[in-house]
C-alpha positions as CSV (number, residue, x, y, z in Angstrom):
1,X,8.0,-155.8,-107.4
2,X,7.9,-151.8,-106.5
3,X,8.1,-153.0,-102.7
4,X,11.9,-153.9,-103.1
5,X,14.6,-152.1,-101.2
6,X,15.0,-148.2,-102.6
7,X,18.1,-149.3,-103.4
8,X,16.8,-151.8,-105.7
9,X,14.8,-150.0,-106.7
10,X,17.5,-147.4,-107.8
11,X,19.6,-149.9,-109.3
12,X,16.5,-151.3,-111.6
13,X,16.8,-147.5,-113.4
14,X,19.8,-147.4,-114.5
15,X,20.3,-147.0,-117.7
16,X,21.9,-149.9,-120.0
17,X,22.3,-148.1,-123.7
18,X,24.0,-145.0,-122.6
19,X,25.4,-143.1,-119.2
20,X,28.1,-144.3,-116.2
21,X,26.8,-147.7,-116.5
22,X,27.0,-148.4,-120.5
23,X,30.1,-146.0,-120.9
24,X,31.6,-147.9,-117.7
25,X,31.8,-150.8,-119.1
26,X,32.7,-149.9,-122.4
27,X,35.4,-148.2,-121.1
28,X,36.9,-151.0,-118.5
29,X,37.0,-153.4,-122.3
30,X,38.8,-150.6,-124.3
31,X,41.4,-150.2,-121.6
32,X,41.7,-153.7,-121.0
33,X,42.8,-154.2,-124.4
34,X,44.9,-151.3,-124.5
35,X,46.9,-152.3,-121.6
36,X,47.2,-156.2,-122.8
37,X,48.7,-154.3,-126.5
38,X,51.0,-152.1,-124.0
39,X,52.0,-154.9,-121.8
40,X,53.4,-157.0,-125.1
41,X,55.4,-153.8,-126.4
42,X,57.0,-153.6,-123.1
43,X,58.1,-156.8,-123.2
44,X,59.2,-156.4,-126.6
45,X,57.1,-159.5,-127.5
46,X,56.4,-157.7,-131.0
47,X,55.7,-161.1,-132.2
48,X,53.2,-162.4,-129.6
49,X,51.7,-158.9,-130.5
50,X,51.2,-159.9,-134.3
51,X,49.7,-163.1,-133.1
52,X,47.3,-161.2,-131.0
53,X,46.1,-159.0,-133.8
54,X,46.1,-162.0,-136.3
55,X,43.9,-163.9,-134.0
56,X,41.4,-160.5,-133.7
57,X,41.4,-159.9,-137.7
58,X,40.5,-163.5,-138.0
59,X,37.8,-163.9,-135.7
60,X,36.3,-159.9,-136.2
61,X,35.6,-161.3,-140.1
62,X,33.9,-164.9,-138.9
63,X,31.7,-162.2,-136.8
64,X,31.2,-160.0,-139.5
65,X,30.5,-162.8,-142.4
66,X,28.2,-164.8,-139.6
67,X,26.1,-161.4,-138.5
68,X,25.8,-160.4,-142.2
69,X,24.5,-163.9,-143.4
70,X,22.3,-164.2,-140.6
71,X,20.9,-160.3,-141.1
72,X,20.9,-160.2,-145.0
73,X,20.6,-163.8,-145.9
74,X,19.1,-166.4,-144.0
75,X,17.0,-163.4,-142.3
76,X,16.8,-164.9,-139.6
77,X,14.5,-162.2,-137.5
78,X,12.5,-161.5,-140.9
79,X,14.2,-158.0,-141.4
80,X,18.0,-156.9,-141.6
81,X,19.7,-156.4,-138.8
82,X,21.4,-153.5,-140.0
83,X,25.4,-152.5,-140.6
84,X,25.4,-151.0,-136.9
85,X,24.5,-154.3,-135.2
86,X,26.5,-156.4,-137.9
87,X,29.2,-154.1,-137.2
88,X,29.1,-154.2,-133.5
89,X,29.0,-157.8,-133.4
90,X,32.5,-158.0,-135.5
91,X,33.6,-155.3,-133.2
92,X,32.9,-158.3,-130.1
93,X,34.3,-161.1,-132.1
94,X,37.3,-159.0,-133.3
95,X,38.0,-158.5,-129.1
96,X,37.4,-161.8,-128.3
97,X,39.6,-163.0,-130.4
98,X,42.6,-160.6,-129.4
99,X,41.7,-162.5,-126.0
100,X,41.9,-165.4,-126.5
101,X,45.5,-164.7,-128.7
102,X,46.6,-163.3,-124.9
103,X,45.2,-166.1,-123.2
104,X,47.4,-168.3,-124.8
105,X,50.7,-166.4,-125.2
106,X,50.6,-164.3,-121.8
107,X,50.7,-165.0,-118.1
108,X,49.9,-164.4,-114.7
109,X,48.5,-161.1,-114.6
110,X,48.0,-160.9,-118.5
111,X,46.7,-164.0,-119.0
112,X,44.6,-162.9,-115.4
113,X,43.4,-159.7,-117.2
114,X,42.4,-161.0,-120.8
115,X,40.5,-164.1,-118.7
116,X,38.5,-161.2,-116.7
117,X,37.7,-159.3,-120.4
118,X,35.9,-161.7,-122.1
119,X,32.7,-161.8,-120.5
120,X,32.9,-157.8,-120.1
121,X,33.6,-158.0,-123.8
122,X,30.4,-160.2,-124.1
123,X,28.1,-158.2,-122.2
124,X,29.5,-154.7,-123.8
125,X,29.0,-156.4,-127.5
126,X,25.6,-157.5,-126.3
127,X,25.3,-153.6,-124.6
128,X,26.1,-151.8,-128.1
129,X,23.4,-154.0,-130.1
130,X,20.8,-153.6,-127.3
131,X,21.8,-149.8,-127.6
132,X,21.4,-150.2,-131.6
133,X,17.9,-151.4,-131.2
134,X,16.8,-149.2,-128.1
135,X,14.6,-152.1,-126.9
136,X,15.8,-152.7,-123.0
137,X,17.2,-149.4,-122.0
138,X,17.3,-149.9,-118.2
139,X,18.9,-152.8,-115.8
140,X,14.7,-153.4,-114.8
141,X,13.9,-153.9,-118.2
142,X,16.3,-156.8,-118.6
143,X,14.4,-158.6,-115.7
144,X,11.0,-157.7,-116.3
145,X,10.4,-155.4,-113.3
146,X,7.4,-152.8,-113.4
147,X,7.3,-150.6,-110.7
148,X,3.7,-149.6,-111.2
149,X,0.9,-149.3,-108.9
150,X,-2.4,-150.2,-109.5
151,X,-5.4,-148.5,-110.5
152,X,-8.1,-149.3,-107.8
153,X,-8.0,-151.1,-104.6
154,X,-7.0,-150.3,-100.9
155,X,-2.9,-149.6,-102.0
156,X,-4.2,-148.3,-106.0
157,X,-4.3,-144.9,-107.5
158,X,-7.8,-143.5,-107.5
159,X,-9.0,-142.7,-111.4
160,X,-12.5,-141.3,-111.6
161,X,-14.8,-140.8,-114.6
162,X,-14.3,-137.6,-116.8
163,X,-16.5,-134.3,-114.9
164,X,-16.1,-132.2,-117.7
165,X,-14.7,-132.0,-121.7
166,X,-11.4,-130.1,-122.6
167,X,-12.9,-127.0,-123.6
168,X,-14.6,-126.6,-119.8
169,X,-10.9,-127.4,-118.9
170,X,-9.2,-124.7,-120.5
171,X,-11.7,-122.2,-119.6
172,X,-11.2,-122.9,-116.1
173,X,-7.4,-122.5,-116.6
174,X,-7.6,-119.8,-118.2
175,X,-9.5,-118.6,-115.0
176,X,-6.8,-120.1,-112.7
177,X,-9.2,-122.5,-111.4
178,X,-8.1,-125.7,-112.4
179,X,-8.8,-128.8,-109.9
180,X,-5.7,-129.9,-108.1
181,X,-3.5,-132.2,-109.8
182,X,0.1,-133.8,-109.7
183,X,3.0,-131.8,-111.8
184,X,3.4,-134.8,-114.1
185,X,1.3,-137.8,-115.2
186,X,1.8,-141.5,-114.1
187,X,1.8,-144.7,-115.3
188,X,-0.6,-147.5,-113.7
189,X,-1.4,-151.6,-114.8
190,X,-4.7,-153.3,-114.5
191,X,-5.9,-156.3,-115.6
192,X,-8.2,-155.5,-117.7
193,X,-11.7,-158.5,-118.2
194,X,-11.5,-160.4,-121.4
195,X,-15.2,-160.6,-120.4
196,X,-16.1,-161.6,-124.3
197,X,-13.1,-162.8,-125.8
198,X,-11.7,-165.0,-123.2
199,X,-8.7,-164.3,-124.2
200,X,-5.9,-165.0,-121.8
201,X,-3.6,-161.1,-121.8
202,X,-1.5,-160.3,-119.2
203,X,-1.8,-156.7,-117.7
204,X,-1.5,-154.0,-119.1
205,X,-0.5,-150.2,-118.8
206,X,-2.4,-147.0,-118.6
207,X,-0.4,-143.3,-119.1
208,X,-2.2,-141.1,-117.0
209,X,-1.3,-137.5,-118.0
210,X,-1.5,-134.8,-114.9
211,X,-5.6,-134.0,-116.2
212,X,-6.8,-137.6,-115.5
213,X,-5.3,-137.9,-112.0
214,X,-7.2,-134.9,-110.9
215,X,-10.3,-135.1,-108.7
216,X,-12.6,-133.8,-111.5
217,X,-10.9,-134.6,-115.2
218,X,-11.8,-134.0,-118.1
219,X,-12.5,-136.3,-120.5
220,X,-9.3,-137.1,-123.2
221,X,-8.5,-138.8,-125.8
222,X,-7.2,-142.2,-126.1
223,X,-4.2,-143.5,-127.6
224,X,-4.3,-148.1,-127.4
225,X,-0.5,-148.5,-128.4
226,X,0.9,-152.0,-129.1
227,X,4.7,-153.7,-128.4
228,X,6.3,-156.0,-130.5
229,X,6.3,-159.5,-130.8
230,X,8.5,-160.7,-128.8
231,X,7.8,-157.9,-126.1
232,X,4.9,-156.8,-123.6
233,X,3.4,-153.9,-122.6
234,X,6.0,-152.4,-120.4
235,X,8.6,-152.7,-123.2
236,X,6.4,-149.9,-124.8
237,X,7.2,-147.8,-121.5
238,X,10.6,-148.8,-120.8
239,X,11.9,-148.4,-125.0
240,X,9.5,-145.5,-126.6
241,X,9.8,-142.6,-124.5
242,X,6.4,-142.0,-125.0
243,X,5.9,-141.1,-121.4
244,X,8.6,-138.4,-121.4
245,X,6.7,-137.0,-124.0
246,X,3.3,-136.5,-123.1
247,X,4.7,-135.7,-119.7
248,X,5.9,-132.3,-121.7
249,X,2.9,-132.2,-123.7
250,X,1.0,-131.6,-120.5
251,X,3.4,-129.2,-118.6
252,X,2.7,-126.8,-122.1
253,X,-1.0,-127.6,-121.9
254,X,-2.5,-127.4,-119.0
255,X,-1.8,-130.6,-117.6
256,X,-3.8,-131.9,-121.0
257,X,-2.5,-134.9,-122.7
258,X,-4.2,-138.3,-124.2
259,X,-4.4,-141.0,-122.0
260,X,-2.3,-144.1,-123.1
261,X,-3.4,-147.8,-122.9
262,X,-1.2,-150.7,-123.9
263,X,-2.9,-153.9,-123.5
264,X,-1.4,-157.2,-124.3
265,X,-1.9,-158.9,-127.6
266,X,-0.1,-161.5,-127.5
267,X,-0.8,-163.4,-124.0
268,X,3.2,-164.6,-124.0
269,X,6.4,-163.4,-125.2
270,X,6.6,-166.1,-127.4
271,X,2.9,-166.0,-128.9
272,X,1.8,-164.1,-132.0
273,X,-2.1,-163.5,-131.6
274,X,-1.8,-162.1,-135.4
275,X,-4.4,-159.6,-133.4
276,X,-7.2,-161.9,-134.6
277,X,-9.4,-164.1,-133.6
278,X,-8.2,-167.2,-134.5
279,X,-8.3,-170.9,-133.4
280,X,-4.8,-171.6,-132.5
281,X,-4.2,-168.7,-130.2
282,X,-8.3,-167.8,-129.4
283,X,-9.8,-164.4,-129.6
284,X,-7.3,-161.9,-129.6
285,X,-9.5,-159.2,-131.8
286,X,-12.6,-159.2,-129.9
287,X,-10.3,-158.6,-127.0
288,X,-8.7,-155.9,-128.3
289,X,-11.5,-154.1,-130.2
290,X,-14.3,-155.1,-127.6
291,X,-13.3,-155.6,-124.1
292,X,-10.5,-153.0,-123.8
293,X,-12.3,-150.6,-125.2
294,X,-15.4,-151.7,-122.5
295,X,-13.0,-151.3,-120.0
296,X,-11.2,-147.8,-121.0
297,X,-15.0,-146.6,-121.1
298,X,-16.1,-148.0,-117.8
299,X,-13.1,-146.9,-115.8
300,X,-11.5,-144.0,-117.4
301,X,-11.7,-140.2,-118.4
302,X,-12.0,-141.3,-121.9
303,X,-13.2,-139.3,-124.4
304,X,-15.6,-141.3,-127.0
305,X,-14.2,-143.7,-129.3
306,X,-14.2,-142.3,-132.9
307,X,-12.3,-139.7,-134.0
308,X,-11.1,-138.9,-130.2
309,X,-8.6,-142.5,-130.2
310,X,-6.0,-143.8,-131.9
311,X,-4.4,-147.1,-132.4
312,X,-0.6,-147.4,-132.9
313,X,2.2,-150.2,-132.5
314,X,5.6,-151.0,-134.0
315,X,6.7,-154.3,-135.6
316,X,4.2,-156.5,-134.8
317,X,2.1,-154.1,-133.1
318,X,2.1,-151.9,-135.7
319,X,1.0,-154.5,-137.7
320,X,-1.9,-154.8,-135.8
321,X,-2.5,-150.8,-135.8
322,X,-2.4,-151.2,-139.4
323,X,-5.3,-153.9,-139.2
324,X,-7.3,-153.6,-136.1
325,X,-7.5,-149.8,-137.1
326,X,-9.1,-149.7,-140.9
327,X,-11.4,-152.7,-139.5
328,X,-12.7,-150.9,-136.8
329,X,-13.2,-147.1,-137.7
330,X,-15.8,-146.7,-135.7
331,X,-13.3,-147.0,-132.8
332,X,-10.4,-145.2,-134.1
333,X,-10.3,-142.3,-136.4
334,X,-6.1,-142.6,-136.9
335,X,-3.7,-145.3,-136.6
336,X,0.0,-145.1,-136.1
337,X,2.3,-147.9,-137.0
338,X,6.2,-147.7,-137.2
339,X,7.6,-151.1,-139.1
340,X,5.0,-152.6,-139.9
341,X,4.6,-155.8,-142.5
342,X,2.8,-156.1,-145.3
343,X,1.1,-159.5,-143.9
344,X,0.6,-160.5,-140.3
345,X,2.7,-163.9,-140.4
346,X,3.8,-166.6,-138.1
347,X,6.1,-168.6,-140.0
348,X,5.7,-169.1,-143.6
349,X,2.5,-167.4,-145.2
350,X,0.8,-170.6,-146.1
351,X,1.6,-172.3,-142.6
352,X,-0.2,-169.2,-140.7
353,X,-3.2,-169.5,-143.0
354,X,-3.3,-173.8,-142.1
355,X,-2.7,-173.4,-138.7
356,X,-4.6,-170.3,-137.8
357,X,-7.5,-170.1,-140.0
358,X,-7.8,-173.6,-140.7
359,X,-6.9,-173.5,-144.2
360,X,-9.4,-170.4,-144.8
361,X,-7.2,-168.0,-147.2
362,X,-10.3,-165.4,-147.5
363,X,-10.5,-165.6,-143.6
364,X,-6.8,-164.5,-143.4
365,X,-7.1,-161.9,-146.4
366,X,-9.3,-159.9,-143.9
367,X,-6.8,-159.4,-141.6
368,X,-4.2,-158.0,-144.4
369,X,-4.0,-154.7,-143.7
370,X,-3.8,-153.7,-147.7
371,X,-6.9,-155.8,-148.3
372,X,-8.6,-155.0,-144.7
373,X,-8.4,-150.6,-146.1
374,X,-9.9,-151.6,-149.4
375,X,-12.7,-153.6,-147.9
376,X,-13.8,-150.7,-145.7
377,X,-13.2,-148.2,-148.6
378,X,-14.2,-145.7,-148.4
379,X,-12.2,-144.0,-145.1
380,X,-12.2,-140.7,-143.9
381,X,-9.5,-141.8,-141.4
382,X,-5.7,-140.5,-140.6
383,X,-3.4,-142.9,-141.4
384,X,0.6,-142.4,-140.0
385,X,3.2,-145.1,-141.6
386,X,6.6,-145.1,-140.8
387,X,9.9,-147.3,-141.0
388,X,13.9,-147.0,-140.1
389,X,15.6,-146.1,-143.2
390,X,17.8,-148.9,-142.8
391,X,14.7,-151.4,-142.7
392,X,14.0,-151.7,-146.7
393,X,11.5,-154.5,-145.9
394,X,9.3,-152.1,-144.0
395,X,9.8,-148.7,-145.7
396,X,8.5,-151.0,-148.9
397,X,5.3,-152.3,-146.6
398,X,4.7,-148.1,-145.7
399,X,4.7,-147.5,-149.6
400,X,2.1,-150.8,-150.1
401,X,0.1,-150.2,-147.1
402,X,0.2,-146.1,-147.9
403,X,-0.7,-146.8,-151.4
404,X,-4.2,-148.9,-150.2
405,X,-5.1,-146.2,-147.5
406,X,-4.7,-143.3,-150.0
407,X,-6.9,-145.0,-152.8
408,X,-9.8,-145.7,-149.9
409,X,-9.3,-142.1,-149.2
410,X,-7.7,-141.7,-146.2
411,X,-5.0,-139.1,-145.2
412,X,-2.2,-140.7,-145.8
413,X,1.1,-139.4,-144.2
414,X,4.4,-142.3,-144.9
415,X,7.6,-141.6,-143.1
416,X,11.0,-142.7,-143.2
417,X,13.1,-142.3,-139.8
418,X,16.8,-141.9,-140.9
419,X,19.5,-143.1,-139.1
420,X,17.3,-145.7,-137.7
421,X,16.4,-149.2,-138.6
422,X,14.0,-152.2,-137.3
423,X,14.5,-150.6,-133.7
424,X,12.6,-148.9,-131.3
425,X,14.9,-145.7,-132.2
426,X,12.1,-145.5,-135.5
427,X,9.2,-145.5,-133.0
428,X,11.3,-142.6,-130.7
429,X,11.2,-140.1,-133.7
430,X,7.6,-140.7,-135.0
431,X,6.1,-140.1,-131.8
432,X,8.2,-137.0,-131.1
433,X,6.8,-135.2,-134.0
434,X,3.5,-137.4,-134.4
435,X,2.2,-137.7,-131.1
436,X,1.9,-133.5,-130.6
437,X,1.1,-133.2,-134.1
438,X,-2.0,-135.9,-133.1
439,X,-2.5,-133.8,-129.7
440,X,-3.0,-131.0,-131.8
441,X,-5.6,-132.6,-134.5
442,X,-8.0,-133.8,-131.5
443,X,-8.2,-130.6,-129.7
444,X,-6.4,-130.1,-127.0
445,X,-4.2,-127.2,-128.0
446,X,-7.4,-125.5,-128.6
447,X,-7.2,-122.8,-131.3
448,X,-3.4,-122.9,-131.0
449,X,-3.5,-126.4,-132.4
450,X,-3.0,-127.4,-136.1
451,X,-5.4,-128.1,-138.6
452,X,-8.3,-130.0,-138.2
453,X,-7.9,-131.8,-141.9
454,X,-4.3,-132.2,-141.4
455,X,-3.1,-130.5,-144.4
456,X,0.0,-129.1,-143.6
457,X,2.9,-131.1,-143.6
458,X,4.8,-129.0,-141.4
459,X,5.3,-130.8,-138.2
460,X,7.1,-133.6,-140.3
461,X,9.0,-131.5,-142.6
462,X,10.2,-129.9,-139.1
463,X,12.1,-133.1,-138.1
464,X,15.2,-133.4,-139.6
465,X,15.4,-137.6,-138.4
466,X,12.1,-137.8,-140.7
467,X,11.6,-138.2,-144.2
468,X,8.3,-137.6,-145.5
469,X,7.6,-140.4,-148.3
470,X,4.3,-139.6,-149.4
């Protein structure tokens, strides 16, 4: 899809949770409204007026009663919604219903106008929850279009193996004698070989900071981060920020920053793999935890697995950092996960044990992330665990999950983002502070870094959108 017109191409960047395009639109509804209010009290149809604002009370506390029940009752989505969203959907009805009052006491051009509103007043409710959540923030996202290049092939970017470690790197930049390379990194897919697994992914994404696009680079560390369920790997891109980040990491450091790797867990939007190996979705683990890691080794300036990677994911994927990482320490020295759950689930708890583990309870108890720590007790591995302060659910799961990973021995760091709830707005502040704060730990700051045991607490005491749990 990157060959359509520039044009396109411009239009698929726009962004859909804040700028001319959100505020646009938002601001054609408000003045809509505002002229259909005028237009009655010019016509000193006071009345008509009352029945328009009636019909708007009415219909704003269906949308407020039906968003709350659905968030905080029936939980539908398996967390709460939150008052923003709930309150942003009554906001929608509340219009709609003014509408639908003019529809049926105005005419021509009133009747015109409030007939043109409601579908701007649909999409701009459907605009302020999407901006609530942070999940598609561009008009590409909404469609699916990646814009990425390839790595390899006649029309790919080039990667090559690592030439040296950081510490060669930053003596030759101290010496001014650093091998060419762009000003900022870049993001590439590949399909990556489910050689053992089988498993059926679709591609993924590799961050490639400015180092690992140079002729000779150095060999970094390497951060596997995981979307949410639904999602895919370019929602990771297109929601978290997380290139804009390292981007600036880099441009401080020498064109140093980890390289990031977002396979697919999943295989489909609608799919959860549980990140396991199981027999109603197939091998999802040894896909994750054997052939992508094959694959980073074999075609990237990776540093070695270990205490040089990290897993992280939010909601469903940071259920599976939460999982995949205490199972496998021998692959990554600190997981990440923002809104995690306590228990990887597919419907009910007892139907995801029947139909993925064939009735096997102990098979499924593996992959609990609680149980999985204790299991592979003891761990001398980092452990980050955050959740939106509005999510109750999943700031509980941190305090479970944290609780299990401190007894086992691990450094334990739990996080509450304020402000924020089951959204990708969570994962934006962790990785602001976490991701230097990781940067640091593994060495590529140098001596300027922070501590190698991670025993200051500064960098998250630093953030006022944090609060440090535990």
């Amino acid at each position: 899809m990157h060959h359509l017109p520039l044009w396109l191409q411009h239009a698929m960047g726009w962004s859909i949770t804040s700028g001319p395009l959100y505020w646009g639109v938002m601001a054609v509804v408000g003045v809509g409204l505002v002229v259909l209010a005028v237009d009655r009290l010019a016509r000193r149809d006071v009345r008509a007026l009352g029945v328009h604002v009636a019909a708007a009370a009415v219909a704003g506390a269906v949308g407020l009663l039906a968003a709350w029940l659905v968030s905080d009752v029936i939980m539908v989505f398996g967390v709460s919604l939150g008052w923003t969203v709930i309150g942003t959907v009554a906001a929608g009805f509340a219009a709609l219903g003014f509408l639908a009052g003019a529809i049926r006491r105005t005419r021509r051009f009133a009747r015109a106008l409030a007939v043109l509103l409601v579908p701007l007043t649909v999409v701009a409710c459907a605009m302020g929850v999407n901006a609530a959540y942070g999940e598609f923030r561009t008009v590409g996202s909404l469609v699916g279009y990646s814009p990425y290049r390839r790595i390899g092939g006649a029309d790919g970017v080039d990667v090559r193996r690592a030439a040296m470690d950081v510490t060669r790197w930053r003596d030759l930049a101290a010496r001014h004698r650093l091998p060419s390379m762009p000003s900022s990194g870049g993001i590439v897919s590949a399909d990556i070989p489910a050689t053992s697994s089988g498993f059926r992914a679709r591609t993924a994404l590799v961050y490639l900071p400015p180092a690992a696009l140079s002729d000779e680079p150095p060999a970094l560390p390497v951060l596997v981060m995981l979307a949410g369920q639904p999602g895919s790997p370019n929602r990771v891109f297109a929601a978290s920020g997380i290139e804009a980040m390292l981007d600036a990491y880099a441009a401080e450091h020498d064109g140093l920053a980890p390289i990031v790797v977002v396979p697919d867990q999943n295989g489909a939007s609608t799919v959860n793999s549980l990140c396991a190996d199981t027999a109603k979705v197939g091998r999802a683990e040894t896909y994750l935890i054997v052939d992508v890691p094959d694959w980073i080794r074999d075609t990237l300036p990776a540093a070695p697995s270990g205490a040089q990677w990290a897993i992280a994911g939010f909601s469903q994927g940071g259920t599976c950092a939460t999982q995949l990482g205490p199972r496998h320490p021998d692959l990554f020295g600190t997981f990440i996960a923002v809104d995690g759950e306590e228990e990887p689930v597919a419907g009910s708890r007892q139907q995801t044990i029947d139909e993925y583990f064939g009735g096997d309870e102990a098979a499924y108890r593996a992959i609990v992330p609680a149980d999985a720590i204790t299991a592979h007790a003891p761990s001398d591995q980092t452990a980050v665990l955050s959740a939106g302060a509005d999510d109750r659910t999943s700031v509980a799961n941190v305090r479970i999950i944290g609780k299990a990973a401190r007894k086992a021995g691990m450094d334990v760091t739990e996080l509450a983002v304020r402000h924020a709830g089951h959204d990708w707005h969570a994962v934006n502040e962790t990785l602001e502070t976490a991701l230097p704060w990781w940067c640091d730990r593994v060495g590529l700051a140098g001596d300027a870094g922070g501590s190698a045991d991670g025993s200051s607490d500064s960098p998250w005491a630093g953030n006022e959108d944090l609060e440090v749990l535990g």
